[in-house]
Biotite code that builds the C-alpha atoms (Angstrom):
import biotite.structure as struc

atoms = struc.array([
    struc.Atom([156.579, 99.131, 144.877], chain_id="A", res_id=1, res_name="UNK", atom_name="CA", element="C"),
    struc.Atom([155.824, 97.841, 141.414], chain_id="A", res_id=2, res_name="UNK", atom_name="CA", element="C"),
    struc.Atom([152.334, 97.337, 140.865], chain_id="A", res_id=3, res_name="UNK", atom_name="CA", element="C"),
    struc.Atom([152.464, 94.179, 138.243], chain_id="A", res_id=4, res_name="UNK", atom_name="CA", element="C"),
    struc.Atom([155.019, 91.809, 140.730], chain_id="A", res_id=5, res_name="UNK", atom_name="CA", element="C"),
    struc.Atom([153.208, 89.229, 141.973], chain_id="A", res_id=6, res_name="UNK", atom_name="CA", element="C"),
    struc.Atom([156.622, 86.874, 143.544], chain_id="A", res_id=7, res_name="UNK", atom_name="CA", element="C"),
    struc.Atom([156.436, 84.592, 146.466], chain_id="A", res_id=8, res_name="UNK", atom_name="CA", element="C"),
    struc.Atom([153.335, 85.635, 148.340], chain_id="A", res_id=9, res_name="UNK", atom_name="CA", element="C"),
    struc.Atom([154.083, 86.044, 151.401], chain_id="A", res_id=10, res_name="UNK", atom_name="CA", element="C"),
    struc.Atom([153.904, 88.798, 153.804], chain_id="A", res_id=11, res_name="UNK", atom_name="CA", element="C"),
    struc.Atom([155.563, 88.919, 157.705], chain_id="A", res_id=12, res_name="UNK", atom_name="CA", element="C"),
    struc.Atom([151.847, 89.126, 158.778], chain_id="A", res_id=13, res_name="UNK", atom_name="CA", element="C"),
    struc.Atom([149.853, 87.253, 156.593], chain_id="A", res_id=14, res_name="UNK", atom_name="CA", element="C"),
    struc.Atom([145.728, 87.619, 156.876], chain_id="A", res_id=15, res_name="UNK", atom_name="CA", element="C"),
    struc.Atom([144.389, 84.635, 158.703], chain_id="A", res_id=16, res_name="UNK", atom_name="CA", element="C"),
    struc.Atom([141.611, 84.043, 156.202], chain_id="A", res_id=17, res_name="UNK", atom_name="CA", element="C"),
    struc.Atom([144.393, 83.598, 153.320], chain_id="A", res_id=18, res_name="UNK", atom_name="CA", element="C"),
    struc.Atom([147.002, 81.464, 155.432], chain_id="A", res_id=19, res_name="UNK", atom_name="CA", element="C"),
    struc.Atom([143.623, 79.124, 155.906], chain_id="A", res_id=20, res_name="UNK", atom_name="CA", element="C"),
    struc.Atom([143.328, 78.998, 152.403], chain_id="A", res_id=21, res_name="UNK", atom_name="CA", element="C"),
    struc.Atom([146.891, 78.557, 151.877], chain_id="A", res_id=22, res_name="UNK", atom_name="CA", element="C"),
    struc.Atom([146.659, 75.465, 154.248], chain_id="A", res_id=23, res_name="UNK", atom_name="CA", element="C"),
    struc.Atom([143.833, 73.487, 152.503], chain_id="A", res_id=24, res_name="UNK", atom_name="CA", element="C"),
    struc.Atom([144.913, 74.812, 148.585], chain_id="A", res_id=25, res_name="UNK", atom_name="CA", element="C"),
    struc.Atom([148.906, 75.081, 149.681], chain_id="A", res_id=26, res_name="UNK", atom_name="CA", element="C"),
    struc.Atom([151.097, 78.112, 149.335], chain_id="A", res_id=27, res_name="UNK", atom_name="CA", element="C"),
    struc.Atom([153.448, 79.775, 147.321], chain_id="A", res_id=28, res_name="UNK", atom_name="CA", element="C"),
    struc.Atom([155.583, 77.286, 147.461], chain_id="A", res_id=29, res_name="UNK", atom_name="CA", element="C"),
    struc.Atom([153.903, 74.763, 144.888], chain_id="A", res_id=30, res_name="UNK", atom_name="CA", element="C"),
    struc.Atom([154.744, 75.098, 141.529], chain_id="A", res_id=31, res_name="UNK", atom_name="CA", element="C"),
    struc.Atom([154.026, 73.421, 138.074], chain_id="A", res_id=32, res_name="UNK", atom_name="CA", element="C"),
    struc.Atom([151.165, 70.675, 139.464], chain_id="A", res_id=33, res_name="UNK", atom_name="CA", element="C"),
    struc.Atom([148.464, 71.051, 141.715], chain_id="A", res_id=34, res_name="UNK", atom_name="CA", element="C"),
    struc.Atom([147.255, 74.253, 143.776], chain_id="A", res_id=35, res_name="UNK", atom_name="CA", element="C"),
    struc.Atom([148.639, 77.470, 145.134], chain_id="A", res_id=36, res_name="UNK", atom_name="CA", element="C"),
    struc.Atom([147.191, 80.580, 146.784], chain_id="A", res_id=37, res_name="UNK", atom_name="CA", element="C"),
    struc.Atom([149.203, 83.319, 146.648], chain_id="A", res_id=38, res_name="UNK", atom_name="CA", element="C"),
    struc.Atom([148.808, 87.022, 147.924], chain_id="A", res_id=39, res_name="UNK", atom_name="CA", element="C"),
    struc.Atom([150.977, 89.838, 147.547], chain_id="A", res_id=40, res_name="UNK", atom_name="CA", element="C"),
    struc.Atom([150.922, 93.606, 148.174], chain_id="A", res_id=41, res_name="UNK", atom_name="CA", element="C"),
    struc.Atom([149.848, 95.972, 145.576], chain_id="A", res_id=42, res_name="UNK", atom_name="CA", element="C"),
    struc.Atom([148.856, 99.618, 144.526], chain_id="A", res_id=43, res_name="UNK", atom_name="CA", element="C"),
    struc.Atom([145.518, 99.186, 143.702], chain_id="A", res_id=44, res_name="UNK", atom_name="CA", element="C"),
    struc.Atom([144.714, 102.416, 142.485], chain_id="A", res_id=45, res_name="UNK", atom_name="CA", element="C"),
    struc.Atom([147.842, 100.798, 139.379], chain_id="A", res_id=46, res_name="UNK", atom_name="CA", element="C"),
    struc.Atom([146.156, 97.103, 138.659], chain_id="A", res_id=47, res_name="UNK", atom_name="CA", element="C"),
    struc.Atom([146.041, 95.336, 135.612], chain_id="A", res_id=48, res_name="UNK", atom_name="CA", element="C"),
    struc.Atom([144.173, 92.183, 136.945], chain_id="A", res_id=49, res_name="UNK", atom_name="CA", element="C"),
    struc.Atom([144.972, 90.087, 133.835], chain_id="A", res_id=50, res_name="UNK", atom_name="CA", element="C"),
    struc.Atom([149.025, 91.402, 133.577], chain_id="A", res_id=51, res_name="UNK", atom_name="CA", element="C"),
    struc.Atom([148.982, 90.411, 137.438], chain_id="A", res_id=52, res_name="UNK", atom_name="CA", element="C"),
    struc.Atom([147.293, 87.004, 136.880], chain_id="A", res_id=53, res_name="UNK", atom_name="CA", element="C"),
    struc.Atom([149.591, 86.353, 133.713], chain_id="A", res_id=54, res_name="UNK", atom_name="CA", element="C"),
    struc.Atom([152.447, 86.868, 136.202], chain_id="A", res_id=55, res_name="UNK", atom_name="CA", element="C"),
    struc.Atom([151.615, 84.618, 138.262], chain_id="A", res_id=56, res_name="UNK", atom_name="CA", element="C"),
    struc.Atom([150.585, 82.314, 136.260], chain_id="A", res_id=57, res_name="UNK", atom_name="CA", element="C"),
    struc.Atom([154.129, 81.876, 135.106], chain_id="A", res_id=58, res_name="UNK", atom_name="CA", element="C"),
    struc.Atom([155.474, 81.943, 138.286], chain_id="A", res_id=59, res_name="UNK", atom_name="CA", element="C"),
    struc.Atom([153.506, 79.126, 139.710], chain_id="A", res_id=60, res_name="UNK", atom_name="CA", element="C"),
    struc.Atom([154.761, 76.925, 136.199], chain_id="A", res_id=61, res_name="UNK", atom_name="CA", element="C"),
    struc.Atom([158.170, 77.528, 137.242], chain_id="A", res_id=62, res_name="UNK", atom_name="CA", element="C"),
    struc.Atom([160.870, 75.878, 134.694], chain_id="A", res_id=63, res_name="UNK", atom_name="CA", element="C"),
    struc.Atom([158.462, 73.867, 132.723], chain_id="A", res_id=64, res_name="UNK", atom_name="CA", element="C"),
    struc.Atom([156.966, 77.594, 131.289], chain_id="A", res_id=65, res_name="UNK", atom_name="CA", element="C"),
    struc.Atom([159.981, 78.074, 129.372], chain_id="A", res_id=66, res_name="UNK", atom_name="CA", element="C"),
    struc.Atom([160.361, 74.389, 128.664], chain_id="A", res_id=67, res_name="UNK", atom_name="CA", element="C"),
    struc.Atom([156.827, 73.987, 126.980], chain_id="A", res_id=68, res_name="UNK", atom_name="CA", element="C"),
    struc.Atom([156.928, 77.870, 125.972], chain_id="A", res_id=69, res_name="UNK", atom_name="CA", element="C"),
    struc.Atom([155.383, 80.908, 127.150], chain_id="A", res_id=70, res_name="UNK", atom_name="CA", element="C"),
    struc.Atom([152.793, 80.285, 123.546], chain_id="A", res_id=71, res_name="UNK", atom_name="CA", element="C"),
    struc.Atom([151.717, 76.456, 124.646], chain_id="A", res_id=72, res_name="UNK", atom_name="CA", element="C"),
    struc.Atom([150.722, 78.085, 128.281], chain_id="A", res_id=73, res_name="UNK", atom_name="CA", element="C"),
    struc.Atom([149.505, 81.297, 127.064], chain_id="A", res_id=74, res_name="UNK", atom_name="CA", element="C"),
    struc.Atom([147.417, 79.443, 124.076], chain_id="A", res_id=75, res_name="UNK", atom_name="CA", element="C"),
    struc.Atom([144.311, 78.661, 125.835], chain_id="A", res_id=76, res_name="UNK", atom_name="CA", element="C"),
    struc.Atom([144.582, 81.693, 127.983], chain_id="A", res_id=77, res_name="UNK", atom_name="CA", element="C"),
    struc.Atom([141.117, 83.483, 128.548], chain_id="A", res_id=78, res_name="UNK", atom_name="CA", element="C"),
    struc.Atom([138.927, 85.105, 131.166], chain_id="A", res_id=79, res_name="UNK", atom_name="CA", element="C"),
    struc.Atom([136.504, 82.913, 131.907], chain_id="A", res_id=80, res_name="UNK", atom_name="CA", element="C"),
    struc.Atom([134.367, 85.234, 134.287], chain_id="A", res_id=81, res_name="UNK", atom_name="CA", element="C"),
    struc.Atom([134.498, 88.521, 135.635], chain_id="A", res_id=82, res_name="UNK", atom_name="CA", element="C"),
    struc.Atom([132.648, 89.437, 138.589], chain_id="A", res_id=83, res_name="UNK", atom_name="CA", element="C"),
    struc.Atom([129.737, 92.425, 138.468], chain_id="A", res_id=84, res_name="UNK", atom_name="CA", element="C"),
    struc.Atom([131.675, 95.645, 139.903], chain_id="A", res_id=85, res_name="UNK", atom_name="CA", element="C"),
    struc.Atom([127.883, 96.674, 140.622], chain_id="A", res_id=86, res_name="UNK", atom_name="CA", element="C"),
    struc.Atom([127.891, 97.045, 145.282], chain_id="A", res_id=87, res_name="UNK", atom_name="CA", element="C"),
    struc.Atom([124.060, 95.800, 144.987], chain_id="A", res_id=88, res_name="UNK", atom_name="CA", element="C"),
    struc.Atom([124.551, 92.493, 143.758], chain_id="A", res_id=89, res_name="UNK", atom_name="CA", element="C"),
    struc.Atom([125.714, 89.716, 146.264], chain_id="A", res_id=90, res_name="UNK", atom_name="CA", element="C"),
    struc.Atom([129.016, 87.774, 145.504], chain_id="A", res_id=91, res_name="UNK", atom_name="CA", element="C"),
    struc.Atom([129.071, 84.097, 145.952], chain_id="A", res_id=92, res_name="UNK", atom_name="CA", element="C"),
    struc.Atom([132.525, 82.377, 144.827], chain_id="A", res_id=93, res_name="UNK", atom_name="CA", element="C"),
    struc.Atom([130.721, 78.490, 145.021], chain_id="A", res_id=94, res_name="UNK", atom_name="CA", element="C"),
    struc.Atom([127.917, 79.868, 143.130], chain_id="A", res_id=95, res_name="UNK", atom_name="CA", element="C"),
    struc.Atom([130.267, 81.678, 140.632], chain_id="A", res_id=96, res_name="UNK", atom_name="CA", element="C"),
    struc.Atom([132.628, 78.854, 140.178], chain_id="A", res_id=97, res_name="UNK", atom_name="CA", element="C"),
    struc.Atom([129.918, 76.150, 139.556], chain_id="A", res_id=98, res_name="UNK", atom_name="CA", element="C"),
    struc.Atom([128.055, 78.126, 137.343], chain_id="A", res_id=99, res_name="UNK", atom_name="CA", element="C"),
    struc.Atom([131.134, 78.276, 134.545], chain_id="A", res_id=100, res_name="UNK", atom_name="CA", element="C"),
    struc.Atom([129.866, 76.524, 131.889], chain_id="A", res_id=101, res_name="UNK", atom_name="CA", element="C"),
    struc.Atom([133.041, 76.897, 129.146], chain_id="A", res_id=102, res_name="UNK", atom_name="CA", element="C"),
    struc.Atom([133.492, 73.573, 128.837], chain_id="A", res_id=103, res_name="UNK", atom_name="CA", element="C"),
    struc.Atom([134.100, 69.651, 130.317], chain_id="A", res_id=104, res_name="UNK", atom_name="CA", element="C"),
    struc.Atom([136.967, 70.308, 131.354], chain_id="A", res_id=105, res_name="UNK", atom_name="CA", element="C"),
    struc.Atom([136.649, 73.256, 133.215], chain_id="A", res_id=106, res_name="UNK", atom_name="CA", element="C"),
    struc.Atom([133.634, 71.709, 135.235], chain_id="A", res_id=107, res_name="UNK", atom_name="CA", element="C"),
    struc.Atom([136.175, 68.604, 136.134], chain_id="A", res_id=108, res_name="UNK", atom_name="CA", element="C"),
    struc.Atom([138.413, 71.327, 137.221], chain_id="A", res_id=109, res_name="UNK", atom_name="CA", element="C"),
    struc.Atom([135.725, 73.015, 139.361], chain_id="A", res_id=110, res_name="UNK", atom_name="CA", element="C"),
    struc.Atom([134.465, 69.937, 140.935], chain_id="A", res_id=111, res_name="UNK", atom_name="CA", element="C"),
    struc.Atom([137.949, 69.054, 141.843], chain_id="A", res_id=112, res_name="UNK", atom_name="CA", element="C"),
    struc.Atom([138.879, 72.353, 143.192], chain_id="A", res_id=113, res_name="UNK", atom_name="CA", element="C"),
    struc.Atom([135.637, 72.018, 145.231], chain_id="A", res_id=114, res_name="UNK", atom_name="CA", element="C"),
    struc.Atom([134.747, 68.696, 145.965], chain_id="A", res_id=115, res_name="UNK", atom_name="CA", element="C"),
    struc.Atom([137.212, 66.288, 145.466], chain_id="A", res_id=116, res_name="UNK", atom_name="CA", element="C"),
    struc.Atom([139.133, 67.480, 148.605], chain_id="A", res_id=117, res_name="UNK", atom_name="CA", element="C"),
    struc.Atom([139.814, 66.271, 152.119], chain_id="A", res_id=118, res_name="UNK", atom_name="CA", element="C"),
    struc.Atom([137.410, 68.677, 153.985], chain_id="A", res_id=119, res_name="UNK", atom_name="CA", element="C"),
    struc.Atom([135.400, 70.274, 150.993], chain_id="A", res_id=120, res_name="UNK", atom_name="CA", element="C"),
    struc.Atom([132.937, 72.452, 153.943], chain_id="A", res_id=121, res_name="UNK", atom_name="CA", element="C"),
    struc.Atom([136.409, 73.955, 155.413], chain_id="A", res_id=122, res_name="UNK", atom_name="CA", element="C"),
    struc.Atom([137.815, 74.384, 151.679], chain_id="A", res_id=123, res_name="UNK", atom_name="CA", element="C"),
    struc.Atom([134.210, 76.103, 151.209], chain_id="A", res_id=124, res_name="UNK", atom_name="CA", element="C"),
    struc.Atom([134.148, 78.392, 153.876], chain_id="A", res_id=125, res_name="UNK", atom_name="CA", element="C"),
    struc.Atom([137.909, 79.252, 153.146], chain_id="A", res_id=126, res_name="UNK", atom_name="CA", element="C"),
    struc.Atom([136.846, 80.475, 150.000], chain_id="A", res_id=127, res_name="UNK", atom_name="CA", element="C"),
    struc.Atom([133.877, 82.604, 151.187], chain_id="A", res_id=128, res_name="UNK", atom_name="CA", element="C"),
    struc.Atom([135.579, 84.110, 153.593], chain_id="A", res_id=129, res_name="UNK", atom_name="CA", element="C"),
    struc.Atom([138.490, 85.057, 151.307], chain_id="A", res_id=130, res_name="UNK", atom_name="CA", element="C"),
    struc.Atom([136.631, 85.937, 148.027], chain_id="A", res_id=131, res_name="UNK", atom_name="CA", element="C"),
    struc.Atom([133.456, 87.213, 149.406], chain_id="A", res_id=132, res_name="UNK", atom_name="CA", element="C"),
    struc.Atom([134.878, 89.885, 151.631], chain_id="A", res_id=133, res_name="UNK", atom_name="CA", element="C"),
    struc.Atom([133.413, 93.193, 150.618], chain_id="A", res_id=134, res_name="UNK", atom_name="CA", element="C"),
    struc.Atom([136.973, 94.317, 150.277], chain_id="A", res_id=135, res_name="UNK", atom_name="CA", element="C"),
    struc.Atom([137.069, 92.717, 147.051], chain_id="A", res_id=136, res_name="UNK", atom_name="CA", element="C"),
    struc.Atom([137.080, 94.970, 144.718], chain_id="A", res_id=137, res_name="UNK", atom_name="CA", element="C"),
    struc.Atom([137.523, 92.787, 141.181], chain_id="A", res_id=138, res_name="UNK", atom_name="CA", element="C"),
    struc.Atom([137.416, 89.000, 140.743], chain_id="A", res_id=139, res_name="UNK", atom_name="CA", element="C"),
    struc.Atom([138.080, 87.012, 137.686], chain_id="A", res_id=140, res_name="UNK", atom_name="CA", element="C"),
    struc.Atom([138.710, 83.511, 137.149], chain_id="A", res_id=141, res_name="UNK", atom_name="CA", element="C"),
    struc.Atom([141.063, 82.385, 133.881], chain_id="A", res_id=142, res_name="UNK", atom_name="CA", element="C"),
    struc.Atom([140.955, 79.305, 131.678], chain_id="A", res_id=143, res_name="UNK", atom_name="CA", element="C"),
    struc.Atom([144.852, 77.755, 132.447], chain_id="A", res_id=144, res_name="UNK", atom_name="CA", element="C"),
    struc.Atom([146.677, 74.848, 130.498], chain_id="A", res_id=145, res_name="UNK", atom_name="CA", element="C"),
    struc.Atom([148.594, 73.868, 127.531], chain_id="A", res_id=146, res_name="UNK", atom_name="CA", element="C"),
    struc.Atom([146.120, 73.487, 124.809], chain_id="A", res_id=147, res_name="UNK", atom_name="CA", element="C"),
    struc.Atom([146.645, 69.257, 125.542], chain_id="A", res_id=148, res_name="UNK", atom_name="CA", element="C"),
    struc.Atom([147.242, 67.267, 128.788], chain_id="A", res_id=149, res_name="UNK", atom_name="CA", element="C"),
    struc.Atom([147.101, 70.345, 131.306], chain_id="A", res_id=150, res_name="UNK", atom_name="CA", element="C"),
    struc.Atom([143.867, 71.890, 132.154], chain_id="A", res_id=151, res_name="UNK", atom_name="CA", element="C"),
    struc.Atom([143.220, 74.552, 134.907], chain_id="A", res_id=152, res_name="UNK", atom_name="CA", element="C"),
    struc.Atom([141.918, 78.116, 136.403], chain_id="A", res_id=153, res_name="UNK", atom_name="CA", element="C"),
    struc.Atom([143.096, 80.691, 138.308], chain_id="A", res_id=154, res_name="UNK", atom_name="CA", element="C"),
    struc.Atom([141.037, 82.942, 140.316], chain_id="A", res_id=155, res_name="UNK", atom_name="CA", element="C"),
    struc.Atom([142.653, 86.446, 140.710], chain_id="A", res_id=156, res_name="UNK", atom_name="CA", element="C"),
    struc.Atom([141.335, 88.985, 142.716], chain_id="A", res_id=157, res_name="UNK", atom_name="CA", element="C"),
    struc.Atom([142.039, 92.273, 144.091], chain_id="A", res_id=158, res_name="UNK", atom_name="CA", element="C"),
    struc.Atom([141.271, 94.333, 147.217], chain_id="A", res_id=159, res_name="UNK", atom_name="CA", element="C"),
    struc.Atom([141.232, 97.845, 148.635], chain_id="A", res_id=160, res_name="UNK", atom_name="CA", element="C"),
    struc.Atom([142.851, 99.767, 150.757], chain_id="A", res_id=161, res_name="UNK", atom_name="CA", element="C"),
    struc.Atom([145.212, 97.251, 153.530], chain_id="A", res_id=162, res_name="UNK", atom_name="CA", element="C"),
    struc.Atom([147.064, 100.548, 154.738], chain_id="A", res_id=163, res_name="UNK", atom_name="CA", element="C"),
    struc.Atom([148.238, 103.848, 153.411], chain_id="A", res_id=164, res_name="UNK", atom_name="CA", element="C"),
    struc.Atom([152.506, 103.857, 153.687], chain_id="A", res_id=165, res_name="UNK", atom_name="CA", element="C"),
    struc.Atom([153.957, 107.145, 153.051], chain_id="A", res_id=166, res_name="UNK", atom_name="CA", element="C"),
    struc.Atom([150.449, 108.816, 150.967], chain_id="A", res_id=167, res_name="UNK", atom_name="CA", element="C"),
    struc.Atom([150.741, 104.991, 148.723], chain_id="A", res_id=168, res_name="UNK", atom_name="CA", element="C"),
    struc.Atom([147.788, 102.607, 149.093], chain_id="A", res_id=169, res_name="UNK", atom_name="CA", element="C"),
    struc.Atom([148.292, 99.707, 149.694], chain_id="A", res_id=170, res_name="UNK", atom_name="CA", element="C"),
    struc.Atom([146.187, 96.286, 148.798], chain_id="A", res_id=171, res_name="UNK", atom_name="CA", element="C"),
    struc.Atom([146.774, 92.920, 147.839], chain_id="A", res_id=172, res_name="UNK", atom_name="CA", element="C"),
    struc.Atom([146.681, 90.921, 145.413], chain_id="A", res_id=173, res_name="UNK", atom_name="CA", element="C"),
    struc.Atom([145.070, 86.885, 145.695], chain_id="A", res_id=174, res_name="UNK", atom_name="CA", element="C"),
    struc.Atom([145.246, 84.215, 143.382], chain_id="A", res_id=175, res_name="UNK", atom_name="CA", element="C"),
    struc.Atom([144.190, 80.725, 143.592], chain_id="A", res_id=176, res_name="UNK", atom_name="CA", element="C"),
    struc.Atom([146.161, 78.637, 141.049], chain_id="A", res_id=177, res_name="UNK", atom_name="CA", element="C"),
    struc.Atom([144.982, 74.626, 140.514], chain_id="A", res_id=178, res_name="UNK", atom_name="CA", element="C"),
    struc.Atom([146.788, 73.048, 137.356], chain_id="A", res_id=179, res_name="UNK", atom_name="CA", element="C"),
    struc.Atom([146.170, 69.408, 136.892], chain_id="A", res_id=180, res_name="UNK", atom_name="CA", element="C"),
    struc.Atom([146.628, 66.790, 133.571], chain_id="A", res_id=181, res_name="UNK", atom_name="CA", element="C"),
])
């Protein structure tokens, strides 16, 4: 297994918790507009969070990231946030997200991703339940867009140990991708 290929997210037993996200957010399926959660399998003792995220990144723009160009998507590219590796502190993905303060339009991005959805409690709880797991090993969100109409983040995160296959670890992978213009 390569460690940096995040594809279509899916697995033949997918964790509840992310299949709930995947219904409020949608799947792997979306591409170029909106939202997508995707989790794949991974080596996590191999993980370049950002390389991952980049990856996907691409993946969920589909055609248009060659149309536009890898350099208009790439452009304003940054990590935003990176979550304390330090056990003692609590993780809280609401309190995380709404405390980015980049810019305006990141906190239109955040309120949408939060609050400007049909069941924002469920969408809340989804996202506790998925990014506050104390399997989580490392969490970062990244600024997304095209330097002009497209603005967005992507939260990529990583977890431990899901099984050991023949002496290889195995975790996932989990990103939440929400491009809008």
């Amino acid at each position: 297994m390569s460690p940096d290929q995040p594809t279509d997210g899916t697995y033949s037993h997918q964790p509840v918790d992310i299949t709930t996200l995947q219904q409020i957010f949608g799947g792997p399926d979306v591409h170029a507009m909106g939202s997508s959660v995707v989790a794949v399998k991974i080596n996590p003792n191999h993980v370049d969070l950002e390389t991952l995220a980049q990856k996907q990144y691409q993946n969920f723009c589909g055609e248009i990231w060659n149309r536009f160009g890898p350099e208009n998507w790439l452009g304003p590219w940054c990590e935003l946030y990176r979550r304390s590796s330090n056990p003692l502190e609590a993780s809280n993905i609401l309190v995380e997200l709404r405390g980015l303060k980049d810019d305006h339009s990141i906190d239109l991005v955040v309120s949408i991703l939060l609050d400007n959805i049909d069941s924002p409690e469920g969408a809340h709880a989804a996202l506790t339940r998925v990014f506050d797991d104390p399997a989580i090993d490392q969490l970062s969100f990244y600024r997304l867009g095209d330097g002009g109409a497209f603005n967005g983040l992507l939260i990529a995160a990583t977890t431990h140990s899901l099984a050991t296959v023949e002496e290889e670890t195995i975790g996932q992978a989990i990103f939440l991708t929400f491009l809008m213009d």
